[in-house]
C-alpha positions in Angstrom: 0.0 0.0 0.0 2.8 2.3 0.1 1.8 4.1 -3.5 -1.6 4.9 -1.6 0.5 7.0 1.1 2.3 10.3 0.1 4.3 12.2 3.5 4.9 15.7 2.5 3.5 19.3 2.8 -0.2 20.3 1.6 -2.1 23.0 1.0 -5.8 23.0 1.1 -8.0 25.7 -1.2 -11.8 25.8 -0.9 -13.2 28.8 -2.8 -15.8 30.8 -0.6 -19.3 32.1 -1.9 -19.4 35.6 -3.0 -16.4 35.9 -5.1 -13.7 36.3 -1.8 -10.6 34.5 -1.8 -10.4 31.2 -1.3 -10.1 29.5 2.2 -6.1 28.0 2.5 -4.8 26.1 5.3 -1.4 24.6 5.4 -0.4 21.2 6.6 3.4 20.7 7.4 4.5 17.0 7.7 1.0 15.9 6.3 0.2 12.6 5.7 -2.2 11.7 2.1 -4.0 8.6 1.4 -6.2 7.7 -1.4 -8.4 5.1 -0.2 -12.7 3.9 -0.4 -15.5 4.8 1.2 -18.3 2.9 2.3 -19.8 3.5 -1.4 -16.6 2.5 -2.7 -15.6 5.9 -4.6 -12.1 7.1 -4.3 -11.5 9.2 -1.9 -8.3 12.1 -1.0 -8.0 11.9 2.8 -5.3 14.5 4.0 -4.1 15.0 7.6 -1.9 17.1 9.4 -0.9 19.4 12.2 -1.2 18.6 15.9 -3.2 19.3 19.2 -5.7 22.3 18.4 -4.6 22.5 15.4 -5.4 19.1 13.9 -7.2 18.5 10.7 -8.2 15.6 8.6 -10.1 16.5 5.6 -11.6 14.7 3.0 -12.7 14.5 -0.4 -14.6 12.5 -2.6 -12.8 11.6 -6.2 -15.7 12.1 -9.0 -14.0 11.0 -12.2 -14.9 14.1 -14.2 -14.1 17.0 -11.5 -10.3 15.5 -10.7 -7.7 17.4 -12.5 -4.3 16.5 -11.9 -0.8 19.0 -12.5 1.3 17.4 -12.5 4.6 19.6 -15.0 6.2 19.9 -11.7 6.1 16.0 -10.5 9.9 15.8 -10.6 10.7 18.7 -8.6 8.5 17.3 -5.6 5.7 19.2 -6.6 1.7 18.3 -7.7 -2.2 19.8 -7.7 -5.0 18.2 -8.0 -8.3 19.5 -8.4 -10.8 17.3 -5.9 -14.2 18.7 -7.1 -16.5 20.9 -9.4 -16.6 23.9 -6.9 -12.5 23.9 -7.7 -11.3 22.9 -4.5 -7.3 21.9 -4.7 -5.2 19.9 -3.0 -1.5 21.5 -3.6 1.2 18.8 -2.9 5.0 20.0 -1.9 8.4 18.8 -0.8 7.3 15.0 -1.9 9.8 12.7 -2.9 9.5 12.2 -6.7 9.5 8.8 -7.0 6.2 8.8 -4.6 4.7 11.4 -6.1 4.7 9.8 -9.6 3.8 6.8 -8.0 1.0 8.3 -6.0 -0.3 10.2 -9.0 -0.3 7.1 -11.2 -2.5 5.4 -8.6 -5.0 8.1 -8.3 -5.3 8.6 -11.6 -6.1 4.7 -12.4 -8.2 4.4 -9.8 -10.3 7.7 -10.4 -10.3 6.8 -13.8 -11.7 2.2 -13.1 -13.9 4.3 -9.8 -17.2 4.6 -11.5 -16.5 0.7 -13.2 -15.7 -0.4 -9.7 -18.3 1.7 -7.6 -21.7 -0.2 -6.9 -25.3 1.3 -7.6 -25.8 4.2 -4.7 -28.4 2.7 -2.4 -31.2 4.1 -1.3 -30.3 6.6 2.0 -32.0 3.7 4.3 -29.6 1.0 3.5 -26.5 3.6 3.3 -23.9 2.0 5.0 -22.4 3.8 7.9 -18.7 6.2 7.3 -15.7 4.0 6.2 -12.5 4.9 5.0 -10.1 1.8 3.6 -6.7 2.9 1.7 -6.8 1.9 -1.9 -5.5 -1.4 -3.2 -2.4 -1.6 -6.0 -2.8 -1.4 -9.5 -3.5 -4.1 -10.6 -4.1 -5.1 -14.7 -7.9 -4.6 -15.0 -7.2 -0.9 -13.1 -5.8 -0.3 -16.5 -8.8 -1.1 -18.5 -11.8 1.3 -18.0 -15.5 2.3 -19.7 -17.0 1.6 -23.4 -15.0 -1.5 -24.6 -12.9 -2.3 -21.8 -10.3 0.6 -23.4 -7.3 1.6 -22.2 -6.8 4.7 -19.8 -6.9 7.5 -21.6 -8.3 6.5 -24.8 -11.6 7.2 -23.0 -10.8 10.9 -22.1 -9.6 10.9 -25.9 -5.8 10.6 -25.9 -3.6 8.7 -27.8 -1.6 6.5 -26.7 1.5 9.1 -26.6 -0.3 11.6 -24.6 -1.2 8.8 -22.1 1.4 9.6 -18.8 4.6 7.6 -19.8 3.8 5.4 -16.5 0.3 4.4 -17.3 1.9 3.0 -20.5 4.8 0.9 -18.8 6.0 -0.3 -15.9 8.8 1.4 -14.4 12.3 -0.2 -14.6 12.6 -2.3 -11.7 16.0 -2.3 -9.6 18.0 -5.2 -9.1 18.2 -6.7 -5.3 21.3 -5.5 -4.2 20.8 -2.2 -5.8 17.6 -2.3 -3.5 19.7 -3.2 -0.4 21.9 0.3 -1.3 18.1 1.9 -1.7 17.1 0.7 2.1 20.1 1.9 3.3 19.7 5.1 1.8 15.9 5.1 3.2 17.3 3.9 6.6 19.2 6.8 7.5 22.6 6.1 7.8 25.5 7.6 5.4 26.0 5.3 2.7 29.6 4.6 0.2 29.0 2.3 -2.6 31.2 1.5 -5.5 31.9 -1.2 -7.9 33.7 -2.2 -11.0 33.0 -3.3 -15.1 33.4 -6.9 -14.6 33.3 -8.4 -11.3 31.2 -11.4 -10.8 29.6 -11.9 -7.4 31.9 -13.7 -4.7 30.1 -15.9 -1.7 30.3 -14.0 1.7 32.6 -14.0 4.2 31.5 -17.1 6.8 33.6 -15.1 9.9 31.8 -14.3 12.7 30.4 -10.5 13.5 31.8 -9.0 16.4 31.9 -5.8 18.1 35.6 -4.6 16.5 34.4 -5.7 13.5 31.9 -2.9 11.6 29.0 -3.7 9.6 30.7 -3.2 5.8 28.0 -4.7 3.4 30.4 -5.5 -0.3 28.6 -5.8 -3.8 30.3 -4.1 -7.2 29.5 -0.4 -9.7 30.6 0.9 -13.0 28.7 -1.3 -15.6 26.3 -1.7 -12.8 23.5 0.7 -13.2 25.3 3.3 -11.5 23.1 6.1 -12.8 19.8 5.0 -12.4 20.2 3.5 -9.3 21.4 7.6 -8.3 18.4 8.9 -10.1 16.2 6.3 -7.7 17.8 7.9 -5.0 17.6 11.4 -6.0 13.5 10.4 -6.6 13.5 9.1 -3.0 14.3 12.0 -0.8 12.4 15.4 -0.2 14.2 17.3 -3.2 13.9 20.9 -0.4 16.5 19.0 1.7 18.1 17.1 -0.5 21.3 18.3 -2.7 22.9 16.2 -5.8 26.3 16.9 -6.9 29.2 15.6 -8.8 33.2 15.9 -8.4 32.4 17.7 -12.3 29.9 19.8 -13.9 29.1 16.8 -16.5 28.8 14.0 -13.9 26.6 16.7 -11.7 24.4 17.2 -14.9 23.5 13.7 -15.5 21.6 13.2 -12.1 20.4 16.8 -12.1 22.3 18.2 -9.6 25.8 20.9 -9.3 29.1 20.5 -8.6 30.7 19.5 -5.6 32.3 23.0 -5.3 29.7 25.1 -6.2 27.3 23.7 -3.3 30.3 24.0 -0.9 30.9 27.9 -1.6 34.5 27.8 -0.5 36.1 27.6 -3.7 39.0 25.6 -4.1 39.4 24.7 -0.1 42.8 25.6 -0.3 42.4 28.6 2.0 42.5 28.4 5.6 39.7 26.9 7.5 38.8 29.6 8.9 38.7 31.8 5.8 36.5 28.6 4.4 33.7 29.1 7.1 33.2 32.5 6.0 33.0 32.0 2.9 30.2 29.0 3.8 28.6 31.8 5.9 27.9 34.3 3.2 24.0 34.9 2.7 22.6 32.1 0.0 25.5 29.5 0.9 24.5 29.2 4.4 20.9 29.0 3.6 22.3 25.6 1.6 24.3 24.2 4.5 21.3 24.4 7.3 18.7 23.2 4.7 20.6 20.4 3.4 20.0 16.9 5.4 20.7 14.5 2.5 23.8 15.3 0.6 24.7 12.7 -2.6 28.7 12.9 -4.1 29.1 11.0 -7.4 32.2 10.3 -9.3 33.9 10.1 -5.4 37.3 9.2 -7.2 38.1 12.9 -8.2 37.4 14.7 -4.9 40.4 15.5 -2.9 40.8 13.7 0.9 42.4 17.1 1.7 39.4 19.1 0.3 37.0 16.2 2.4 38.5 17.1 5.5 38.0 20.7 5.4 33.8 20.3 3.7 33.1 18.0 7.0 34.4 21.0 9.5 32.9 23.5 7.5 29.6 21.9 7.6 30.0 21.5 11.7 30.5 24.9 11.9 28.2 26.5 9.7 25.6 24.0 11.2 26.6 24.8 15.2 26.4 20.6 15.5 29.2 18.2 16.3 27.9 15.4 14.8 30.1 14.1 11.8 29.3 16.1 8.9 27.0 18.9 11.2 24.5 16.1 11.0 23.9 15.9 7.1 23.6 12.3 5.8 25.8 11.5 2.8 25.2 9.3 -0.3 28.4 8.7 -1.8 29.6 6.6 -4.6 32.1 6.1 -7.4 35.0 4.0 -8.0 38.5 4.6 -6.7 40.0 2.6 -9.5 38.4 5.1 -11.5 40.1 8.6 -12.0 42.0 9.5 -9.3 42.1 13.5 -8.2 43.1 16.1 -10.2 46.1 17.6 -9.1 49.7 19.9 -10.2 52.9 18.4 -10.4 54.9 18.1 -7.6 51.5 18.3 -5.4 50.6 15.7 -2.8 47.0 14.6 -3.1 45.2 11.7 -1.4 42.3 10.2 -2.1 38.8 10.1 -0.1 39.2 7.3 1.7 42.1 8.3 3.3 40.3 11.5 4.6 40.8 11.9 8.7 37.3 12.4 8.9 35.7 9.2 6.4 36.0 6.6 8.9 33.5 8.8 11.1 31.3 9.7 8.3 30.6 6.8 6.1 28.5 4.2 8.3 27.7 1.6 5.6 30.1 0.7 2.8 28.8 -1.5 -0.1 29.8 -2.6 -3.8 27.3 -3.4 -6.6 28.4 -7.1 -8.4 25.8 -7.3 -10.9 27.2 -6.0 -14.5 24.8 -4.2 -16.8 26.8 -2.7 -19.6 29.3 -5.6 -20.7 27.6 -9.2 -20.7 30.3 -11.1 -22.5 32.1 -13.0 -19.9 35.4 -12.8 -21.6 35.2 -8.9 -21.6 34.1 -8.8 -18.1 37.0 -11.2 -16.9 39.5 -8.6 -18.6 38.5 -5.4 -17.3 38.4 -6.8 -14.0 41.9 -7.3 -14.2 42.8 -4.2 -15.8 40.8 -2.6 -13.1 43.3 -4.1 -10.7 46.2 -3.2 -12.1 47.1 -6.9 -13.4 48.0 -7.1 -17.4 48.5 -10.9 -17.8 50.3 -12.3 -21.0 46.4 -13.6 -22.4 45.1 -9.8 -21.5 47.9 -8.3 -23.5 47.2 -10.5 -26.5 43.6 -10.2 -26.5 43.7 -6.4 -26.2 46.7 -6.4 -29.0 43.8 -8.2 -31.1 41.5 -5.9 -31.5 43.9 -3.7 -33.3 42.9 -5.4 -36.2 39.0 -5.0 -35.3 37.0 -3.1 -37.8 36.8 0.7 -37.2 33.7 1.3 -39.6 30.1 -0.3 -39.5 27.2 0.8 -41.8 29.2 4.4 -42.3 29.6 4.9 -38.1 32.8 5.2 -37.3 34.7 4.3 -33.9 35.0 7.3 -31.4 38.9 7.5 -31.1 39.6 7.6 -27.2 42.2 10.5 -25.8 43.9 11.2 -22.8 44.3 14.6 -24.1 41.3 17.5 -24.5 43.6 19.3 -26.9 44.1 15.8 -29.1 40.0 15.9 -28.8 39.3 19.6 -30.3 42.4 19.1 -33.1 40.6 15.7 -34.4 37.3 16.5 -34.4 37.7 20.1 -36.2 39.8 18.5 -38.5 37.7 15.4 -39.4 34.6 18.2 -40.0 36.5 20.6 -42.6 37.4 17.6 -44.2 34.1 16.4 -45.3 32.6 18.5 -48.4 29.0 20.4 -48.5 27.3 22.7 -46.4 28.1 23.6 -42.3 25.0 23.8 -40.1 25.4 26.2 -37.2 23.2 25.3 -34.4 23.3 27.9 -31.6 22.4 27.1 -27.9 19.9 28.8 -26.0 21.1 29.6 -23.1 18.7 31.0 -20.1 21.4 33.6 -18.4 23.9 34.1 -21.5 26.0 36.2 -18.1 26.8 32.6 -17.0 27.8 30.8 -20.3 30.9 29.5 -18.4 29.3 27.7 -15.9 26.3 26.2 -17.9 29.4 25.0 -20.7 31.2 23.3 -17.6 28.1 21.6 -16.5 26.4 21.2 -19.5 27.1 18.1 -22.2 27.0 19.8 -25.2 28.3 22.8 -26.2 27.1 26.3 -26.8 27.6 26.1 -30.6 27.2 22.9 -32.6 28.6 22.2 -36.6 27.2 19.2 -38.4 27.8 18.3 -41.9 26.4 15.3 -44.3 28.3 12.9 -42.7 29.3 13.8 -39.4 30.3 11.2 -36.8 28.2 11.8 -34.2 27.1 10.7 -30.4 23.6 12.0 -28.4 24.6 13.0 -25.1 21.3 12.3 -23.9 18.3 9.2 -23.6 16.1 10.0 -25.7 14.5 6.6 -26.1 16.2 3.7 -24.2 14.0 1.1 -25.8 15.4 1.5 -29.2 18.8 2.2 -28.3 18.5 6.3 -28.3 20.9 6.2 -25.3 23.7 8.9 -24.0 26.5 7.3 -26.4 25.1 6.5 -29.1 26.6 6.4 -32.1 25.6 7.3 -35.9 26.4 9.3 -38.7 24.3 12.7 -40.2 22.6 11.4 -43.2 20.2 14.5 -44.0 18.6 17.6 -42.9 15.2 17.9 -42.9 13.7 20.7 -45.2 12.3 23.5 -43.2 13.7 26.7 -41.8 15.2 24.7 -38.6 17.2 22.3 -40.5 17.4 19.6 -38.3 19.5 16.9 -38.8 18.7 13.2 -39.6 20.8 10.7 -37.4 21.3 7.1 -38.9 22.1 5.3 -35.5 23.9 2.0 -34.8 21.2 0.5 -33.6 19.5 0.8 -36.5 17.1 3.6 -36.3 17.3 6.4 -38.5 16.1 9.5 -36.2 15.2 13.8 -37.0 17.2 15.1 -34.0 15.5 17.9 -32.1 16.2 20.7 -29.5 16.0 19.1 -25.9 16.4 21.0 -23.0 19.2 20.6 -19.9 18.3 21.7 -16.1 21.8 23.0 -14.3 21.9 24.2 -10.9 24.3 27.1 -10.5 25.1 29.0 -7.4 22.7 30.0 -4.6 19.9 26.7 -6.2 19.2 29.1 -9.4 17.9 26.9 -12.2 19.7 27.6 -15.1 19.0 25.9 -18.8 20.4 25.2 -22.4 18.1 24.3 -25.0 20.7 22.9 -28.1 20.7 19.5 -29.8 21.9 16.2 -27.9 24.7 15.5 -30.3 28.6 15.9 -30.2 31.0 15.5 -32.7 32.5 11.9 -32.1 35.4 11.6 -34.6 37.0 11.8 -30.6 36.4 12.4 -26.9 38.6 12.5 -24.1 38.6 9.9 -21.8 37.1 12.6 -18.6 34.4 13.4 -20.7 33.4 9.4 -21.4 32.4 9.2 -17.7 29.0 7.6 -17.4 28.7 6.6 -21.5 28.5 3.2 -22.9 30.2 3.4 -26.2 29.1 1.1 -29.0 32.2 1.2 -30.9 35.3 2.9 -29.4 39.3 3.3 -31.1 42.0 3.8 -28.0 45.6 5.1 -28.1 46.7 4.5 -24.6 50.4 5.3 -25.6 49.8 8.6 -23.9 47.8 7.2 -20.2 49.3 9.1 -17.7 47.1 8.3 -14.8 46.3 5.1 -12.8 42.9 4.1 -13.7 43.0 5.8 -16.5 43.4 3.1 -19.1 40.7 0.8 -17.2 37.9 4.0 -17.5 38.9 4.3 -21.3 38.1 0.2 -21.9 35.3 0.0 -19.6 33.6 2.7 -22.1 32.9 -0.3 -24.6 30.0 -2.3 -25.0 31.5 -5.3 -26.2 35.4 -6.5 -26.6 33.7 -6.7 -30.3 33.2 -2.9 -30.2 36.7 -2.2 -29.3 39.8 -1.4 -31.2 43.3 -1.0 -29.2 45.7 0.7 -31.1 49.8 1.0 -29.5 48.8 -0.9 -26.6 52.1 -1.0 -23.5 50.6 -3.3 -20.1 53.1 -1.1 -18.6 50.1 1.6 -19.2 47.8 -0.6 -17.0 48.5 0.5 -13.6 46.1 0.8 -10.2 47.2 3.2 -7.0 48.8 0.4 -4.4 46.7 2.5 -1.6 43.3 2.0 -3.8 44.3 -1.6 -4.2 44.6 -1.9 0.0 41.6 0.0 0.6 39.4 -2.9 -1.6 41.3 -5.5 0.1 40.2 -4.1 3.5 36.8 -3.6 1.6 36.5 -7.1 1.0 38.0 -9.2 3.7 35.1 -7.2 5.8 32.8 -8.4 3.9 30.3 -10.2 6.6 26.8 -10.0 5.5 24.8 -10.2 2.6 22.5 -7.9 0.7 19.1 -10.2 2.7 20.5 -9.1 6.2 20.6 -5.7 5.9 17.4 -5.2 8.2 19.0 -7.2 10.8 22.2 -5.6 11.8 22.6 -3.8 15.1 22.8 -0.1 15.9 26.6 -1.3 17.2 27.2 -2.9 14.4 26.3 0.6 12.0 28.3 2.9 14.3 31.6 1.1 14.0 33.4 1.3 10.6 36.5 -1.4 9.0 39.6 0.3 8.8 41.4 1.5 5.4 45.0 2.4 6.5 
């Protein structure tokens, strides 16, 4: 019954005779339920507010008076109009995933209520008040009037104007990525990581004691990495919840900022106490007491140093000595992964190795299940590349694929660099050397004062070329069921003929597609919104490994005579889909390399592994409190 049930803010409106304006009372910490009466009609039931102040109000569902609003769903935010006099139930500060849920469950069941609903009897026999919450949707919820039609082709939609979630099921998550998602809901700060290709490995049969911590291990990279963040992000109150990313890109995918930019201290270089200021200015503190879920993605690339110096920053902006002032933290990435950026000659350490992690982080977990590679072979070699290991059958089964194909169907492989510079020389270069026309597609931006920031967070660029024949990538889903995915390649076959000159994108996967405008959300400093509206495609003659963060690449061509980083050869391979789809050109193992201190932290990682994803529920508070060490 949890879909009937919706724990937020409301806000009543009931319009008073006479023209005056309507009647409004608010309900903080409110609890909604859509549930039956007596008669069996739907029925809105919200409550709220305590002692002299407590309400419950109710309101009978009639199939032609509900309206719902619902363009703000993913922001937290819904309406929905309960009767013909215009009454409105204003819903706020909801976690999106419930929200849709909740919505999808009214809607079906206002829209089956007057199938389901009995004769009215006569006022004699009326039975007396009831209220029972609503049971789940189930398949014949979906059927409704004349014909047994589908919802929505009653109220005369088609099928593509029916709510995307009345149309399908939503993706379901796997069962440890469920056993992260408790642990999220439970409370308690949460690391999880994971790699491309590691299979799952039976759990440690040693005895739980007191100086051993609760560490739960599964694996993440190939794993599912981004929806399972976007779950979580759809879990939490978004007024008290903050996303962001060690880089803009990384923060843009799950809707969120950077790291930085939340923080308000700049680089964190400065003096601690120069850093509190500067997280006491008006706008930035407002962040810091507000915040009491804060989510870190691509973990790898944030500075221990920098760590250090957010955790007492946040104690003393927030006046609590709890770890963190209090704030909960969702962290994950892979420490394999890219490592921190840093100067020569500069001593930088990773997370992990932060003073203040140990006290932080309360439940440490890694994802096993792989989702972007499923060809066992592949999987077995990135796992040891991840590691560091380069074994005599790795090196000759990566020195193979230099005689893979580079060119299927007119798509080209995306040439992998270590080097931004290499990126912008190659794909310039590749463009002026194809004949015909250049098409010039300029962003909108929504605050061109703040180009900078939005290019730095945003994945495409202000200003886009395309020729016939352009090798190019969408940097965005735009339909995951045919393979529309962020990565996917194709080639420009056409532009359409009307004044906007969109292109047409023949994709690997087959489908042949008219690009349009699509529309990015970035968060930039003090929570301001700020959007670019610009085509989801990038030039993809090349891309620099950084950028490839997050993409599953259907065909990829590295040079890794230039790797320069540990991890950064593994991140570059993990891009591909298939060993199939990959092409290693100049390959050295001696580029295959993983940080010796990463490479202890696992093994602590692992040999604490002592329960499984099905105990979760069952470990003591003791037990949470007490974390394994990882020096």
């Amino acid at each position: 019954m949890e879909a009937a049930e919706l724990r937020c803010t409301a806000a009543v409106e009931q319009p008073l005779p006479g023209g005056l304006a309507p009647r409004r009372r608010v309900m903080r910490d409110a609890t909604v339920l859509l549930g039956r009466n007596e008669l069996r009609q739907p029925v809105l039931r919200v409550a709220g507010g305590s002692g002299a102040a407590a309400a419950v109000l109710s309101f009978v569902l009639a199939g032609d008076a509900v309206r719902l609003f619902t363009r703000f769903a993913g922001e937290g935010r819904a309406a929905v109009r309960v009767g013909p006099d215009g009454a409105q139930v204003l819903l706020s500060d909801c976690p999106p995933d419930a929200l849709r849920r909740f919505l999808r469950l009214l809607r079906l069941k206002v829209a089956a209520g007057s199938r389901d609903a009995p004769r009215r009897p006569r006022l004699l026999d009326r039975p007396p008040p009831s209220f029972s919450v609503i049971s789940p949707v189930q398949e014949r919820d979906l059927l409704c009037g004349p014909g047994r039609r589908r919802v929505g082709e009653e109220r005369g939609e088609s099928p593509a104007e029916v709510p995307r979630a009345e149309r399908r099921p939503p993706a379901r998550l796997s069962a440890e990525q469920e056993a992260v998602l408790r642990a999220v809901r439970s409370g308690k700060s949460v690391f999880f990581t994971g790699s491309a290709g590691e299979g799952p490995r039976p759990p440690s049969s040693a005895p739980r004691g007191k100086s051993r911590p609760f560490t739960c291990c599964f694996y993440l990279e190939g794993t599912g990495k981004s929806f399972l963040l976007k779950r979580i992000v759809g879990s939490l109150p978004p007024n008290i919840t903050y996303a962001t990313a060690s880089t803009g890109v990384a923060a843009c995918h799950i809707g969120g900022t950077t790291l930085h930019a939340f923080a308000g201290i700049g680089s964190g270089k400065a003096p601690l106490e120069q850093c509190i200021q500067l997280a006491e200015r008006p706008g930035v503190r407002q962040h810091w007491l507000a915040c009491q879920h804060l989510i870190i993605d691509e973990i790898s690339m944030v500075d221990g140093k920098f760590f250090d110096k957010l955790e007492a920053v946040a104690r003393a902006v927030r006046k609590r000595d709890e770890p963190f002032g209090g704030i909960q933290l969702i962290i994950c990435g892979d420490f394999l992964q890219l490592p921190p950026v840093s100067k020569a000659n500069e001593e930088t350490k990773f997370c992990f190795q932060a003073k203040s992690w140990r006290k932080c982080i309360h439940i440490n977990m890694e994802l096993t299940e792989v989702r972007r590679q499923t060809d066992k072979t592949f999987v077995s070699l990135l796992s040891a590349i991840r590691l560091g290991r380069c074994t005599e059958e790795v090196t000759r089964q990566l020195m193979q694929t230099a005689a893979h194909r580079s060119e299927r169907d007119g798509i080209l492989a995306t040439r992998l660099c270590t080097h931004k510079d290499d990126v912008e020389i190659t794909n310039e270069r590749r463009l002026q050397e194809l004949p015909g026309e250049v098409h010039v597609f300029e962003a909108l931006d929504s605050d061109p004062m703040l180009v900078k920031l939005i290019d730095a967070q945003c994945p495409v660029g202000g200003r886009v070329e395309l020729k016939l024949g352009a090798q190019v990538m969408l940097a965005k889903n735009l339909d995951v069921s045919q393979g529309l995915v962020n990565g996917a390649r194709g080639v420009v076959v056409g532009f359409e003929s009307e004044q906007k000159r969109l292109p047409k994108v023949r994709f690997l996967c087959g489908v042949t597609q008219l690009i349009k405008m699509e529309k990015w959300i970035i968060k930039g400093p003090s929570g301001v919104h700020l959007s670019r509206q610009q085509l989801p495609l990038k030039l993809a003659w090349a891309i620099s490994i950084h950028k490839s963060q997050g993409m599953s690449l259907d065909c990829v061509e590295i040079s890794l005579s230039r790797v320069f980083e540990s991890g950064q050869a593994y991140v570059a391979l993990s891009r591909a889909r298939s060993l199939a789809g990959l092409r290693v050109l100049d390959f050295d193992p001696k580029v295959v390399r993983a940080d010796p201190a990463v490479l202890q932290f696992y093994r602590q990682l692992r040999r604490h592994q002592l329960l499984t994803q099905d105990s979760l529920h069952t470990h003591s508070d003791a037990d949470e409190k007490e974390n394994w060490k990882c020096n």
